[in-house]
C-alpha positions as CSV (number, residue, x, y, z in Angstrom):
1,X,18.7,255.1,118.0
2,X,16.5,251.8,116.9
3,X,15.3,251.6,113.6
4,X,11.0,250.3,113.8
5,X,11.7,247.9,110.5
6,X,7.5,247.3,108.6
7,X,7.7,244.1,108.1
8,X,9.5,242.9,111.1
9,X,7.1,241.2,113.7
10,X,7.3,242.2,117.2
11,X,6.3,240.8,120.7
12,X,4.9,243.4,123.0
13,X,8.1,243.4,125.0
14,X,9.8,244.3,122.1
15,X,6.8,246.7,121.0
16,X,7.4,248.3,124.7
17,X,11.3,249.7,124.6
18,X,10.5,250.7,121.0
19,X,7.6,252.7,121.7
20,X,9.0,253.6,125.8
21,X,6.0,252.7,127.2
22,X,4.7,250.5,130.1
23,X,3.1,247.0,130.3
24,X,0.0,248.7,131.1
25,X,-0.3,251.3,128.4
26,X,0.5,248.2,125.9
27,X,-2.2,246.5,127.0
28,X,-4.3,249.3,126.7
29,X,-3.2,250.3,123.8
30,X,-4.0,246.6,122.0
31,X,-7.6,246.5,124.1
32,X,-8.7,249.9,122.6
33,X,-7.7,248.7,119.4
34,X,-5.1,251.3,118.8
35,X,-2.8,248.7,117.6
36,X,-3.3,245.8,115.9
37,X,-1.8,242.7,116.6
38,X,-2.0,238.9,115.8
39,X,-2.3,236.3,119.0
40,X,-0.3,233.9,119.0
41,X,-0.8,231.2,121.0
42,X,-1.2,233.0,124.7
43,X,0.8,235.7,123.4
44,X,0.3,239.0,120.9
45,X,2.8,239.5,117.6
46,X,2.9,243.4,116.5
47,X,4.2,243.7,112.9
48,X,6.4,246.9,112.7
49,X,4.2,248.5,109.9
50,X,1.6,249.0,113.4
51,X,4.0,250.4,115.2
52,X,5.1,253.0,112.5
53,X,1.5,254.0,112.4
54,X,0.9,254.8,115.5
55,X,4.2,257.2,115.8
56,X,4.6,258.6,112.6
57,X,0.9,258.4,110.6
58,X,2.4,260.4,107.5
59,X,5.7,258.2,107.3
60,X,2.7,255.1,106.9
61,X,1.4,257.1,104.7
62,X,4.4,257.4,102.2
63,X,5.4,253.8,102.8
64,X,1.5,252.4,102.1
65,X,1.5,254.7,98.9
66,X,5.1,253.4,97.6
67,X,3.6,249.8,98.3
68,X,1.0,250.3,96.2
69,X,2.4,251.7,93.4
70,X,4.7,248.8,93.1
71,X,2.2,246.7,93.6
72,X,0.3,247.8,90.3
73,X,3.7,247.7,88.2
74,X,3.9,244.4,89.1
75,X,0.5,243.6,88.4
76,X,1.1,245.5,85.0
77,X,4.3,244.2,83.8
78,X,2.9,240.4,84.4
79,X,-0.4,240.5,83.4
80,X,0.8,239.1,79.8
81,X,2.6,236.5,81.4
């Protein structure tokens, strides 16, 4: 089984075999917005975070939410710096 890593950036090949879908349903898939991506040149970069959303909204969910709390700590612990 592949693992979808978040912060891994992906090209819609790649994005394809991980999600088992065709060219077409990628494309339609980034037209309609339902993934976000970053072009590049001629050529569209998924970041994996994306990709976990659309599959598994509450594992986002849990990730996003870890994020942020870590994120304040941080913010915490070095605001006396």
């Amino acid at each position: 089984m592949v693992e979808i890593k978040p912060n891994e950036v992906y090209t819609t090949a790649e994005a394809e075999k991980l999600l088992k879908v065709s060219n077409s349903t990628m494309k339609r898939l980034l037209k309609k917005g339902l993934i976000r991506a970053n072009k590049v040149g001629k050529q569209y970069r998924i970041l994996g975070h994306e990709l976990l959303r659309l599959v598994s909204p509450k594992f986002d969910e849990k990730t996003t939410d870890a994020y942020q709390k870590a994120k304040m700590r941080l913010i915490h612990n070095t605001k006396d710096w």
